[in-house]
C-alpha positions in Angstrom: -18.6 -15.8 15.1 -16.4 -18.6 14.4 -13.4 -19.2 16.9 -10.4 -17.0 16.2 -12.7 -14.8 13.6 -12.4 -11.3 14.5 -15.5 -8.2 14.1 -14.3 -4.4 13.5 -17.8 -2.8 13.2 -19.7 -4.5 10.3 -16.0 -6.1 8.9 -15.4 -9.5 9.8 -12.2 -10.8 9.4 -11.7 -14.9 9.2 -8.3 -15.9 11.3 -7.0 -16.9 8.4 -7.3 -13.2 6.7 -5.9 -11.6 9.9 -3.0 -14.1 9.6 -2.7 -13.2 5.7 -3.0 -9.6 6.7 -0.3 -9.5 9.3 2.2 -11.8 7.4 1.8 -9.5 4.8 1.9 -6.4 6.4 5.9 -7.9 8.4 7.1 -9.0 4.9 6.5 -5.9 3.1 8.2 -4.1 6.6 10.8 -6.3 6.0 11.1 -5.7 1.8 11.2 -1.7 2.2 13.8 -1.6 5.1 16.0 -3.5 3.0 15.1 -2.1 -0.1 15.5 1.2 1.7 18.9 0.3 2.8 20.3 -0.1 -0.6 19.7 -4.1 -0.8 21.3 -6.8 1.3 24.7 -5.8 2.4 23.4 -1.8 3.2 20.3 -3.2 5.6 23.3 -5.3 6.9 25.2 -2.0 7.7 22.5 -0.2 8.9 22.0 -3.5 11.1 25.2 -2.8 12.6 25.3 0.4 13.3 22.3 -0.1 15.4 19.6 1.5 13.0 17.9 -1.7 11.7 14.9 -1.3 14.2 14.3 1.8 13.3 14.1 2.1 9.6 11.7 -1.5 9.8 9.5 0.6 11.8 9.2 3.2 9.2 9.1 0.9 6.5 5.8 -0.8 8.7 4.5 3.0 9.4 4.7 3.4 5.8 4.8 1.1 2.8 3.1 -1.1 4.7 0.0 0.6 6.2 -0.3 2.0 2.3 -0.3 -1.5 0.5 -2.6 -2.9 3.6 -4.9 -0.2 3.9 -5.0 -0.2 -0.1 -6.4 -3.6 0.0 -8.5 -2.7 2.9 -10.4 -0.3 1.1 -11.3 -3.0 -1.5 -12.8 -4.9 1.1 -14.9 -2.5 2.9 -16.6 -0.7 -0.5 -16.8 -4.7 -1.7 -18.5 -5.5 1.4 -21.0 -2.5 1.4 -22.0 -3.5 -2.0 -22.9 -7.3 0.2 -20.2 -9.2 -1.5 -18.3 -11.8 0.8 -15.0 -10.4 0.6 -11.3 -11.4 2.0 -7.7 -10.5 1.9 -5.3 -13.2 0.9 -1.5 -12.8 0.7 0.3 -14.0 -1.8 3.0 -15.7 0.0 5.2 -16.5 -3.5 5.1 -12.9 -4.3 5.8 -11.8 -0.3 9.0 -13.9 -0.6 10.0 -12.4 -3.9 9.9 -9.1 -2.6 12.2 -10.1 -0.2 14.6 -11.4 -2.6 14.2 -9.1 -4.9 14.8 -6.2 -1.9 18.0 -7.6 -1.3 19.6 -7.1 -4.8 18.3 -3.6 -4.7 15.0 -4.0 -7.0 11.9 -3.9 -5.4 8.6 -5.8 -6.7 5.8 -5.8 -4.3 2.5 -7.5 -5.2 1.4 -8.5 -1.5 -2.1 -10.2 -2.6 -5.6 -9.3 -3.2 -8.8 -9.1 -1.6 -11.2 -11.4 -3.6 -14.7 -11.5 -3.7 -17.7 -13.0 -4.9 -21.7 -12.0 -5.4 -23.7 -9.9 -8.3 -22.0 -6.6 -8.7 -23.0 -3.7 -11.7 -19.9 -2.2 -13.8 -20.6 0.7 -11.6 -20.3 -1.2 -8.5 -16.7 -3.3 -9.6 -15.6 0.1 -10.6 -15.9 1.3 -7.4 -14.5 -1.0 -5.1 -10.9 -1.4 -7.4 -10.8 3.0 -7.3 -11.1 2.2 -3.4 -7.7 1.6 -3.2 -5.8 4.4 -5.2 -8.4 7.1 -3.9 -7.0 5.5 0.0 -3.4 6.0 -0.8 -4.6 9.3 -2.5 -5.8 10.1 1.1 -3.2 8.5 3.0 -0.8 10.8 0.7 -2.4 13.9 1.6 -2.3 12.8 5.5 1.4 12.5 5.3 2.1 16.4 4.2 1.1 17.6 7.8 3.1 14.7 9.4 6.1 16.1 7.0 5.4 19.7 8.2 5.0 18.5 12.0 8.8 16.9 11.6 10.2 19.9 10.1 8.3 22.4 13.0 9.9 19.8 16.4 13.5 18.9 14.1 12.7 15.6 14.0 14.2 13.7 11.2 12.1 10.7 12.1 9.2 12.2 11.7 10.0 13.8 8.6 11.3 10.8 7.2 7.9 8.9 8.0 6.1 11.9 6.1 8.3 11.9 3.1 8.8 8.4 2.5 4.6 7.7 2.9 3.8 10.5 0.9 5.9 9.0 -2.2 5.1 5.4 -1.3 1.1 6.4 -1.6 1.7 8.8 -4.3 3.3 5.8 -6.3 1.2 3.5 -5.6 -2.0 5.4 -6.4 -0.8 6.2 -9.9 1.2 2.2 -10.5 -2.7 0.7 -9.8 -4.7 3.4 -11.7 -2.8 1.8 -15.1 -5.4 0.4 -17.2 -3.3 -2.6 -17.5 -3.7 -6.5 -16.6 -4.9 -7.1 -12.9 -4.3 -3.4 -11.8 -7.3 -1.5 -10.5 -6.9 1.2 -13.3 -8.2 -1.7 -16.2 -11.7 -1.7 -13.9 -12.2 2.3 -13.3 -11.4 2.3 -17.2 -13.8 -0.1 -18.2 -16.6 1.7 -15.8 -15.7 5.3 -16.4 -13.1 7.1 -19.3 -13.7 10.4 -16.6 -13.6 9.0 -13.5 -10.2 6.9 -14.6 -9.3 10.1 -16.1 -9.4 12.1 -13.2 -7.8 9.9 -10.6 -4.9 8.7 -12.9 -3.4 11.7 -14.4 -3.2 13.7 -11.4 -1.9 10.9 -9.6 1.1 10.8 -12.5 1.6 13.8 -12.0 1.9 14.2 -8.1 3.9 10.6 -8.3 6.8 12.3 -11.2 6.8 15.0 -8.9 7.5 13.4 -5.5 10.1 11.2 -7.2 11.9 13.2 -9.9 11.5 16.7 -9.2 11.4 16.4 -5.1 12.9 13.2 -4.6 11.2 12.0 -1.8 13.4 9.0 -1.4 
């Protein structure tokens, strides 16, 4: 292993891609607390009235374990199917999250895990539904975590459920689009059903947690 390459199980991870991965990870933190907020001058109120820690730390806990773990999943199916695989952040699109956080709109495109080797339709199918079926999962972790907050009266807690619910919800059915660069084009082109049965449910759930509960 190669000096500041680091081994989790069979994933190896260049220093590089743990650098891409972390960077990524603080800016998107960053972009949903301020997005959050209400843009610029509401992350600087919540600044001063002493709750900027706190709502970066959700915004970490959730948007951005959803996107990382998201691209995560690409790499792990990628690299069972023995392609060489690796997350790189898009640093362009990191900053204009930022910016774009600050005026109140919100575009997030973090990067992408790339890889390269032989693969069957079958196979690139599978590693781009890795991602939306993750933040299906992570979605359906964050409905205890909701439950737990309301049980103990934490807010905090609650907050953390609610806001990764919708943030996994939304993201599952945004990359299920059969559109462009989104994962949805690849299940589509593998599978009608499979796309099928991942996207519309996940349209559903995602109108639900933001126009009928309103999650955020």
């Amino acid at each position: 292993m190669e000096g500041g390459d680091v081994s989790v199980g069979t994933l190896r991870f260049s220093a590089r891609e743990t650098r891409d991965l972390v960077v990524a990870w603080l800016a998107l933190g960053v972009a949903f607390a301020v997005f959050f907020a209400g843009g610029g001058s509401g992350f600087l109120a919540t600044v001063q009235e002493g709750g900027g820690a706190t709502i970066f730390v959700v915004s970490l806990l959730t948007a951005g374990v959803a996107f990382l773990l998201h691209e995560l999943a690409h790499k792990v199916v990628a690299v069972r199917f023995g392609q060489v695989a690796e997350f790189r952040a898009d640093y362009g699109m990191l900053f204009l999250a930022v910016m774009s956080a600050m005026i109140g709109f919100l575009f997030a495109a973090p990067g992408a895990v790339h890889h390269r080797g032989m693969l069957t339709k079958r196979e690139h199918g599978l590693i781009a539904l890795a991602g939306p079926v993750t933040n299906l999962v992570l979605g359906a972790v964050c409905v205890p975590i909701i439950v737990a907050g309301a049980a103990v009266g934490s807010g905090l807690v609650a907050q953390i459920g609610q806001w990764g619910l919708g943030i996994n919800l939304l993201l599952a059915a945004f990359n299920m689009i059969p559109y462009g660069p989104l994962d949805g084009r690849t299940v589509l082109g593998w599978s009608k059903l499979v796309w099928a049965l991942v996207f519309f449910p996940s349209a559903a759930l995602a109108f639900v947690a933001l126009f009928v509960v309103g999650l955020f």
